[in-house]
C-alpha positions as CSV (number, residue, x, y, z in Angstrom):
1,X,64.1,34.0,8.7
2,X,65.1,34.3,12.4
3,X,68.8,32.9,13.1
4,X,67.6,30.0,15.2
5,X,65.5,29.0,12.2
6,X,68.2,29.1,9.5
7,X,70.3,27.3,11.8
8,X,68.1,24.2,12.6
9,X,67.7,24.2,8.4
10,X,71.4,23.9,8.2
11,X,71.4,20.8,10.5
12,X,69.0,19.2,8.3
13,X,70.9,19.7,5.3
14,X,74.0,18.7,6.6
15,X,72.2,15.4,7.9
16,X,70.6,15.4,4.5
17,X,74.9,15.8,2.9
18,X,75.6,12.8,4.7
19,X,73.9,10.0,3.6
20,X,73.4,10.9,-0.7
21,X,73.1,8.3,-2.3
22,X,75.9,10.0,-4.9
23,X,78.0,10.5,-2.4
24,X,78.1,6.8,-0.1
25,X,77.9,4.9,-3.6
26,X,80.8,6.3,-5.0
27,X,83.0,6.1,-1.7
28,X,82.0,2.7,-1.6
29,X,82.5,1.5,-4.8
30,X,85.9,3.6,-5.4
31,X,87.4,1.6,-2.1
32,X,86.6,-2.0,-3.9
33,X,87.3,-2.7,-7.2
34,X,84.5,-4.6,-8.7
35,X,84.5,-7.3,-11.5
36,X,83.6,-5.8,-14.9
37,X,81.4,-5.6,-17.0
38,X,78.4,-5.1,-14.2
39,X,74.8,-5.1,-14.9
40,X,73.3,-2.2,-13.2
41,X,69.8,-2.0,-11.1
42,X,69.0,0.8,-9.0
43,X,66.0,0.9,-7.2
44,X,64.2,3.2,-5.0
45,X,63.6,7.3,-3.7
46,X,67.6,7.7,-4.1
47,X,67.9,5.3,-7.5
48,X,69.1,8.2,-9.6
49,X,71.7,9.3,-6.9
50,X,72.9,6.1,-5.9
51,X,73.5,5.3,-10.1
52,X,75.4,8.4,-9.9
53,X,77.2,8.1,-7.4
54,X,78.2,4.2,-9.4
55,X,78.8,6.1,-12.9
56,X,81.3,7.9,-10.8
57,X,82.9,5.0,-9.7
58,X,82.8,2.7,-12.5
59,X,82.3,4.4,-15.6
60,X,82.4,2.2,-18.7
61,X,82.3,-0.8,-16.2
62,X,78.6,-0.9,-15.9
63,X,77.5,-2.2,-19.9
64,X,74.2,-1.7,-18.9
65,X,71.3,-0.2,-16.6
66,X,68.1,-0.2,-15.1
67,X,66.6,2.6,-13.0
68,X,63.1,3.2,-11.5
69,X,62.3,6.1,-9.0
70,X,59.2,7.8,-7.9
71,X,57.4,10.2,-10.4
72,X,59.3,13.8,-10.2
73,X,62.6,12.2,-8.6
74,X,63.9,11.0,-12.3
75,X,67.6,12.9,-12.8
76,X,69.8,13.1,-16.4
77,X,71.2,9.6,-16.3
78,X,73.3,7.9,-19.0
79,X,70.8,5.3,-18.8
80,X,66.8,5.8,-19.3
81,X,64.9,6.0,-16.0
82,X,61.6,4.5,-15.6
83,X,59.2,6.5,-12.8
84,X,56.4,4.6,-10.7
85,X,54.3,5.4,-8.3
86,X,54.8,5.8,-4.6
87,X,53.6,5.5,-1.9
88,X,50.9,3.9,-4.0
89,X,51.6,1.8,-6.9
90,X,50.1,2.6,-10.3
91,X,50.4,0.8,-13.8
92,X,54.1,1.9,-14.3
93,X,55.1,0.2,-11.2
94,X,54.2,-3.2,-13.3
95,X,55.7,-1.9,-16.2
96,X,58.4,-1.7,-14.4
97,X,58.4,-5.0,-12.8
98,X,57.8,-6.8,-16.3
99,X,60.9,-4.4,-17.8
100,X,63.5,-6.2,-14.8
101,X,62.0,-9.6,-15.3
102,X,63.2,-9.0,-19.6
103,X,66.5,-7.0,-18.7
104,X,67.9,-9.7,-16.2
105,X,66.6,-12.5,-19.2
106,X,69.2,-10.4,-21.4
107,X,71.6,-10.8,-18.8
108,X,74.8,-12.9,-19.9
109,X,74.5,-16.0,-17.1
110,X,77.7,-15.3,-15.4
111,X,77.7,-11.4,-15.9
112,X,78.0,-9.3,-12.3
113,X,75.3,-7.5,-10.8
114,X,74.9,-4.3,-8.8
115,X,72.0,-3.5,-7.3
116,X,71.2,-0.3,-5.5
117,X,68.2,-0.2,-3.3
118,X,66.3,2.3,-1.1
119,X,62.8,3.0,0.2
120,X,60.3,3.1,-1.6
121,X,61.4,0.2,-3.8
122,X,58.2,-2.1,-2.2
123,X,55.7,0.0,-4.4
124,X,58.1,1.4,-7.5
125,X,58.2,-2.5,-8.9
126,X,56.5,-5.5,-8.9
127,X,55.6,-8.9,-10.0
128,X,52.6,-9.4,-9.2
129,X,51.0,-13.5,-8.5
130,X,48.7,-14.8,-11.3
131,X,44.9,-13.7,-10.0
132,X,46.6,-10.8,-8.6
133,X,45.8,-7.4,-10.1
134,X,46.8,-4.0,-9.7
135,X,43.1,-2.8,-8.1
136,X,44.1,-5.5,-5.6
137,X,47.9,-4.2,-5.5
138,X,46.6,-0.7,-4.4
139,X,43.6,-1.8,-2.4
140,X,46.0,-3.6,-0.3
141,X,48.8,-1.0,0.0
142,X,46.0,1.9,1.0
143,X,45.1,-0.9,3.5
144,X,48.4,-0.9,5.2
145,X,49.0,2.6,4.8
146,X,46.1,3.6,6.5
147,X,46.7,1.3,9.2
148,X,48.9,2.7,11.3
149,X,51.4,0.0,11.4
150,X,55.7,0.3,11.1
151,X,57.4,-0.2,8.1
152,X,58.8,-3.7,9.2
153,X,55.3,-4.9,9.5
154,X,53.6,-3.4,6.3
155,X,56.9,-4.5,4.4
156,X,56.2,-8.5,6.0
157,X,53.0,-7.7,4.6
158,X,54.2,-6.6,1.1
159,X,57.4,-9.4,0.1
160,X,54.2,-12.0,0.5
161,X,52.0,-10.5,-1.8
162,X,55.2,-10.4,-4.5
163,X,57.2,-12.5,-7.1
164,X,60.2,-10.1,-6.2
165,X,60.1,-9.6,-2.8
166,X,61.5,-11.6,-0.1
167,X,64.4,-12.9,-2.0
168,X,62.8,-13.9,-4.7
169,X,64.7,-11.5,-7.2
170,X,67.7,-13.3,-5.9
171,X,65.8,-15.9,-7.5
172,X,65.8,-14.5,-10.8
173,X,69.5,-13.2,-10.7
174,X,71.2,-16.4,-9.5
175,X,73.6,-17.8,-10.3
176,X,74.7,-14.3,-10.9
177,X,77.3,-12.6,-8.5
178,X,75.4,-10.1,-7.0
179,X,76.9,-6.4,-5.1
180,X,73.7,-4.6,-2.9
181,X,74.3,-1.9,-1.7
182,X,71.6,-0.7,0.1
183,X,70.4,2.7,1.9
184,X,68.2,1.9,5.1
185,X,64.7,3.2,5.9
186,X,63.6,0.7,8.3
187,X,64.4,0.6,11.8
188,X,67.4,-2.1,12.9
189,X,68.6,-1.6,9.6
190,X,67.7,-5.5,9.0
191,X,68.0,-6.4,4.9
192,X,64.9,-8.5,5.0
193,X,62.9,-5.3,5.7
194,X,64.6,-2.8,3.0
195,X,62.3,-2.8,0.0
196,X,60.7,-5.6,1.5
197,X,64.0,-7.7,1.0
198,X,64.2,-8.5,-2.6
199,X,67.6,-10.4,-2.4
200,X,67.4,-12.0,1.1
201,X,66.4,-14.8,2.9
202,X,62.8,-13.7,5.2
203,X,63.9,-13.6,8.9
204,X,60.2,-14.0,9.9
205,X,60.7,-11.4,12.9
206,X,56.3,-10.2,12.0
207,X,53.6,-13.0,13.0
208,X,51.1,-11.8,10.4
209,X,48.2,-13.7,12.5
210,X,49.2,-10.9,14.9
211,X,48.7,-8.2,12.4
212,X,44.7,-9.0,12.1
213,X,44.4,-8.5,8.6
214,X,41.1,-7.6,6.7
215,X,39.8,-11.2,5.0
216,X,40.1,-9.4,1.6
217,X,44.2,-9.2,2.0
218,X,44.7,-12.1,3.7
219,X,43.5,-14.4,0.8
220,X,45.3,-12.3,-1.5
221,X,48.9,-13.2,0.1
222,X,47.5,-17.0,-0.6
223,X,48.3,-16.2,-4.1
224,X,52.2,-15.4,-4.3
225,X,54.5,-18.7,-4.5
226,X,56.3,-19.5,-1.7
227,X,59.6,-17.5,-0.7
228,X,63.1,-19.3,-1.2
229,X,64.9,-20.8,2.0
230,X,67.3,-19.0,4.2
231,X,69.9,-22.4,2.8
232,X,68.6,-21.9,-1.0
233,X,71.5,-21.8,-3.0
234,X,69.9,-18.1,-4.6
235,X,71.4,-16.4,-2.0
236,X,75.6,-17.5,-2.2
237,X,76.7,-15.4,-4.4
238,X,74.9,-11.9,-2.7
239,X,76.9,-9.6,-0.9
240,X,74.8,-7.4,0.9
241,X,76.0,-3.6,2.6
242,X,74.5,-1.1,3.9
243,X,76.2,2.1,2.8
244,X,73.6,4.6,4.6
245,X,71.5,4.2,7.9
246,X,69.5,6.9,10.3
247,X,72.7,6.8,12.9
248,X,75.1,8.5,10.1
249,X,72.3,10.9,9.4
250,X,71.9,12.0,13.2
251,X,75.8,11.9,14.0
252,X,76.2,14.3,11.2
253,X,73.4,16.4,12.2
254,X,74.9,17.0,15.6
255,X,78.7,17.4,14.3
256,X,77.4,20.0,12.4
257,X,75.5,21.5,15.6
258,X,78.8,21.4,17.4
259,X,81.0,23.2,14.1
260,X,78.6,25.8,15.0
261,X,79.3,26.4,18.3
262,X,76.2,24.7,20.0
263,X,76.1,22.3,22.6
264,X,74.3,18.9,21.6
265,X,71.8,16.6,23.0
266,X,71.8,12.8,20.7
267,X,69.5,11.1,21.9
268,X,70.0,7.0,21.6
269,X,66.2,6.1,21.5
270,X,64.8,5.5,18.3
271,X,61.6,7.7,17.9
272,X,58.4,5.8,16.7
273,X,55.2,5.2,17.6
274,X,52.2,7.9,17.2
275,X,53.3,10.9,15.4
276,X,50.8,13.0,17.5
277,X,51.9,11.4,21.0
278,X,55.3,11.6,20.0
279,X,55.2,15.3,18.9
280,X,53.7,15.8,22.4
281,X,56.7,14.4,24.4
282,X,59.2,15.4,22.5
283,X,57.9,19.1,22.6
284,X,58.0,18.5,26.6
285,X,61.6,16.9,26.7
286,X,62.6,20.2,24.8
287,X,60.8,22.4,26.9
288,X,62.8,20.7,30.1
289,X,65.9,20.5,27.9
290,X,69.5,22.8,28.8
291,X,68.6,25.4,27.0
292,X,71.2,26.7,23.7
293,X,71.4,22.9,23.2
294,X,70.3,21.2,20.0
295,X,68.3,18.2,20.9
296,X,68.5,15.3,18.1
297,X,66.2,12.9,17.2
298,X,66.0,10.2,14.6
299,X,63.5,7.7,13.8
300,X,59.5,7.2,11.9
301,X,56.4,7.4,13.4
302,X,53.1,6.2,12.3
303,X,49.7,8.0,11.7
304,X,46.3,6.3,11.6
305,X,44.2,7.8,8.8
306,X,40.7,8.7,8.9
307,X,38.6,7.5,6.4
308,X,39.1,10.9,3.9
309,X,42.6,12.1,5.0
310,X,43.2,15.9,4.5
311,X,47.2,16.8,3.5
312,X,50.4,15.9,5.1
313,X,52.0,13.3,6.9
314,X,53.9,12.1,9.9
315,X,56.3,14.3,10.3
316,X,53.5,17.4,9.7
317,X,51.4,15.6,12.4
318,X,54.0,14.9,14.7
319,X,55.5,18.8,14.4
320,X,51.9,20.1,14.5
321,X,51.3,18.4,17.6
322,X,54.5,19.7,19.1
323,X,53.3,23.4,18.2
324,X,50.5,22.8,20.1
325,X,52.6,21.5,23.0
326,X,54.7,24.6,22.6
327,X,52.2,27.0,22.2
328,X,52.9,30.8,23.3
329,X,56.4,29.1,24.7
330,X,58.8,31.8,23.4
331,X,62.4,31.1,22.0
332,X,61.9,27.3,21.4
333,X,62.0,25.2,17.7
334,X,61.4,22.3,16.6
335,X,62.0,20.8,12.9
336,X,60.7,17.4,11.7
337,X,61.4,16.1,8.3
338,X,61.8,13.0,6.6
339,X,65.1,12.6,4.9
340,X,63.6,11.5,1.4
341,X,62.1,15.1,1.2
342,X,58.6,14.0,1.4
343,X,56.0,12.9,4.0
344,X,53.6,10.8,3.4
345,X,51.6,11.9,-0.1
346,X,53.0,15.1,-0.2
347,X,55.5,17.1,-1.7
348,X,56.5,18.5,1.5
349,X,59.5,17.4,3.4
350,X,58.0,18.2,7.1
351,X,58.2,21.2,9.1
352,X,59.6,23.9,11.4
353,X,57.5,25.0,13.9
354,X,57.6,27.2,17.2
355,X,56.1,28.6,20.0
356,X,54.1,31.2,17.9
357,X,53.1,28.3,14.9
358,X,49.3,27.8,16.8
359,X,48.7,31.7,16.6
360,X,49.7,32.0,13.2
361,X,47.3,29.3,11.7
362,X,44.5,30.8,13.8
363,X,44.9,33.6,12.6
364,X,43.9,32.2,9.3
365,X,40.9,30.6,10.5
366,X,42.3,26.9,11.1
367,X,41.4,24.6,14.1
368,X,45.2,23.0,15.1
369,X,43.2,20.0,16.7
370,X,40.6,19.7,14.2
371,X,43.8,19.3,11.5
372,X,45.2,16.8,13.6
373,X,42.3,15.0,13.8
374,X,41.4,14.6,10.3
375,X,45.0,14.2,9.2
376,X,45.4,17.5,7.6
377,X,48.4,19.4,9.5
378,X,49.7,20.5,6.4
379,X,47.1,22.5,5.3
380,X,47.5,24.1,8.7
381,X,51.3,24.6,8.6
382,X,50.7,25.8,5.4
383,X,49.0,28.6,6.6
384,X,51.7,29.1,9.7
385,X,54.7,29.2,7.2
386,X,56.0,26.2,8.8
387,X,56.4,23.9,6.1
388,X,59.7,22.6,4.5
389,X,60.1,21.6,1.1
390,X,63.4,20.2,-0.1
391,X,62.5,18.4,-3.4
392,X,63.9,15.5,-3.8
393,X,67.1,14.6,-1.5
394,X,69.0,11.6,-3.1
395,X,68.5,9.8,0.3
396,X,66.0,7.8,2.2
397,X,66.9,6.6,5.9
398,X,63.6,7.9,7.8
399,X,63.4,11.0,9.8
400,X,65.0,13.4,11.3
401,X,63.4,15.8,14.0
402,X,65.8,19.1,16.0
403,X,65.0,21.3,18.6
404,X,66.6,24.3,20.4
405,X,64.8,26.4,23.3
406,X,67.0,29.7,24.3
């Protein structure tokens, strides 16, 4: 591995250092003291961290615990962990959905609650409407994920086709006194969009006429009940903080550029849009950048799927996209990854391309543009030695994407 490589891989990781859940949970918790005995429910990509990182904290506090994380993220918890499925639901996600609904029912009335959330909490659980099943569930998640659209708007999408999202487990826990502490993946860090807002009020910021949904989803969100009030009396007793967004993630990458000697480039704007496009103008702003500087980026793009997908995911099409934009450029990197240490379906975290990452792949027979097309740049960056694989991070709050040109 070249130096500029192993560098741009310890930027990630220290981004990646900064925002565990283990790590923010704990600092928060050990700076307030917190009522005891607490009832603990972690949900999310990070769950087993962030119930770490409150086992830390509070010990014997917590009297007792519910975890559910993505199938392959479950740690060695004092407390059994329940797996789902993401970023499609599956049977266990309603397994665990009917598991809360029986754990807060054991719940002593006035007993304290900590809840620790984090993407990929809109699929993990669920309540679903009566007339609802899962076939629909999935149907209508493949729907949205297929569609190109942001997180905010497939997450307005998701809380209305819920009995737990959009406040309505605040619902269920009141009159409970209720600590969230929350690690964002959504841009603007707003509460009502992380894991589709399970303990707060909807801000209605997404018109869902605007959306134009298919006739089959559309009548399902008919189904759900209606979600509480911003003025229901559910929500007085939650305290809601975010203890991990994007920003710290970036800042840290580029203090750790700069303990390294390198000039840095943040860049304010938050990067979204099409992963392709994007891949294409960032690989141009780094081309024109000073070079020895490390650019950073921070944000989440979107990908509209073909109707058979091949493998990978927006950060493998957006740094795909940028190798072709790069191509035969010498002495220039780029790395995109998502935080959570996978993208889209896949196990892989993103990848690390350069100017030689086109000649490599056709050198093993692969079409860069057809891959693109047909949503399949990891097969490609497979075949490059471009791909990054982290397993699973303890963290969630989108991605992250570097670049140096010497």
């Amino acid at each position: 591995m070249s130096p500029e490589r192993r560098l741009l891989l310890e930027i990630y990781q220290a981004a990646l250092e900064a925002v565990n859940g283990r790590r923010v949970v704990s600092e928060f918790l050990r700076g307030r003291p917190v009522a005891s005995p607490q009832y603990l429910v972690a949900i999310g990509k990070a769950a087993c961290a962030m119930a770490r990182g409150a086992h830390e904290a509070l010990g014997e506090h917590i009297a007792d615990a519910l975890i559910v994380t993505k199938h392959g993220y479950a740690e060695s918890l004092p407390w059994p962990v329940h797996e789902a499925g993401h970023p499609l639901p599956d049977e266990d996600s309603l397994t665990a959905g009917r598991r809360l609904a029986e754990f807060v029912a054991a719940m002593p009335s006035q007993a304290g609650v900590l809840v620790l959330l984090s993407g990929g909490a809109s699929t993990l659980i669920e309540v679903l409407p009566p007339g609802v099943g899962l076939a629909d569930w999935q149907e209508a998640n493949h729907l949205l994920l297929a569609s190109g659209l942001d997180i905010v708007a497939c997450n307005a999408v998701r809380k209305r086709l819920s009995c737990l999202k959009g406040g309505r487990l605040a619902q269920m826990l009141a009159p409970r006194p209720v600590l969230c502490l929350a690690i964002s993946d959504v841009p603007g860090d707003d509460p009502a969009t992380i894991g589709s807002g399970p303990l707060v009020a909807e801000t209605a910021t997404v018109a869902l006429d605007a959306l134009d949904l298919p006739p089959f989803l559309a009548d399902l969100l008919k189904r759900a009940p209606p979600m509480p009030a911003a003025d229901d009396a559910c929500f007085r007793r939650v305290h809601f903080e975010i203890v991990a967004r994007l920003t710290d993630a970036t800042h840290a990458a580029a203090a750790a550029a700069r303990r390294r000697g390198r000039d840095v480039r943040l860049h304010p704007d938050f990067v979204h849009g099409d992963a392709i496009a994007t891949g294409v103008r960032l690989a141009r702003q780094l081309l024109a950048a000073t070079p020895g500087t490390v650019q950073v980026w921070g944000g989440e793009t979107t990908v509209r799927l073909p109707a058979h997908p091949g493998r990978g995911g927006r950060n493998q099409s957006l740094a795909l996209a940028a190798a072709r934009a790069l191509q035969d450029q010498e002495r220039v990197w780029l790395l995109a990854a998502g935080t959570d240490g996978t993208d889209g379906p896949t196990a892989d975290a993103g990848a690390l391309v350069d100017g030689e990452t086109i000649a490599r792949g056709e050198a093993e027979g692969l079409d860069p543009d057809e891959a693109l097309h047909r949503a399949n740049a990891g097969e490609f960056l497979e075949a490059s030695g471009d791909l990054v694989q982290t397993g699973p991070t303890g963290t969630n709050v989108m991605d992250v994407v570097l670049g140096l040109r010497l």
